[in-house]
N, C-alpha and C positions, 0 to 999 in steps of 0.2 A: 504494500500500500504506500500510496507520494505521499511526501509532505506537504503541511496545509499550506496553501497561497492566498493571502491577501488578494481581494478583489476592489473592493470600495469598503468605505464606512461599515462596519457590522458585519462584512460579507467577507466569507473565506470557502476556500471547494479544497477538495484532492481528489485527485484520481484513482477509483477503485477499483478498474479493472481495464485495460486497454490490449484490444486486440487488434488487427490487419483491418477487420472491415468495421469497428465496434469500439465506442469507448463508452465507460458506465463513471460519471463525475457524481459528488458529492458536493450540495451547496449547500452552506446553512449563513441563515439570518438572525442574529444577535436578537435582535427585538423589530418593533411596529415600525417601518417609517424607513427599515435598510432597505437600500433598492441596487439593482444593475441597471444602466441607464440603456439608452435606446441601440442599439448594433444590430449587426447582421452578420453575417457566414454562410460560406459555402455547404455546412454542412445540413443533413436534415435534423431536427432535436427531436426529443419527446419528454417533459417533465412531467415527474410523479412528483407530488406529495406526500413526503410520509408521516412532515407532523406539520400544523399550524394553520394558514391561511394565505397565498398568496393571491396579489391582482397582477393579471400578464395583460400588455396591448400588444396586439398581433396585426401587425399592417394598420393600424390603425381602431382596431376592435379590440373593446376591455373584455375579459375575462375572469371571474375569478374560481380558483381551483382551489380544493379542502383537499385537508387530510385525506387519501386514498381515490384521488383523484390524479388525471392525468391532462396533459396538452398536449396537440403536434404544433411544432411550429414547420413548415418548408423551410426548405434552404433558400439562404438571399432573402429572406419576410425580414422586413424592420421590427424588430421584439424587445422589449423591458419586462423587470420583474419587479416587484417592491411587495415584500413585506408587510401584512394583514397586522401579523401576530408573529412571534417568534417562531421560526420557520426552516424547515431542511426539503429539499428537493432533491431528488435523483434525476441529472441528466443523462441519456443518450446521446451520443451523438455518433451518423457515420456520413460520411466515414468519420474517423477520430479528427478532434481536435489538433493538429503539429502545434496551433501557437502553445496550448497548455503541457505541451512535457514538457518534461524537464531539460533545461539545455547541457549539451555535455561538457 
């Protein structure tokens, strides 16, 4: 398992599992109000919640996703996430993320 990364305010990931066509990230949020601001990527996502409450805008549509709950995001969709309630998400992504390893 990577070690955790600072992302913004309240927000840190590692990566829990990264294969050839698969990576499985770990994000959690400190408390109400930590956010990941608006980006994009090439790759496709899919966020589960496994504890808390986040709200995602996806191309421009709010959503929000509970505890045991999930989202697609496409690849290249402008996406955010912020923080309901203190909050962990499990991202997918494939292919993997290259910017989130580790560099050698």
């Amino acid at each position: 398992m990577a070690d955790w990364v600072h992302m913004t305010e309240g927000v840190r990931r590692r990566i829990l599992n990264d294969g050839e066509k698969l990576m499985l990230v770990q994000v959690e949020f400190a408390a109400a109000g930590n956010a990941v601001p608006a980006h994009h990527h090439v790759n496709e996502q899919i966020s589960y919640v496994t504890m808390g409450k986040m709200r995602f805008t996806v191309d421009g549509r709010e959503v929000i996703v509970s505890a045991g709950e999930s989202l697609h995001v496409p690849a290249n969709v402008v996406h955010d996430a912020t923080a309901l309630e203190p909050s962990t998400v499990l991202d997918m992504f494939s292919p993997p993320r290259d910017d989130f390893r580790p560099k050698a």
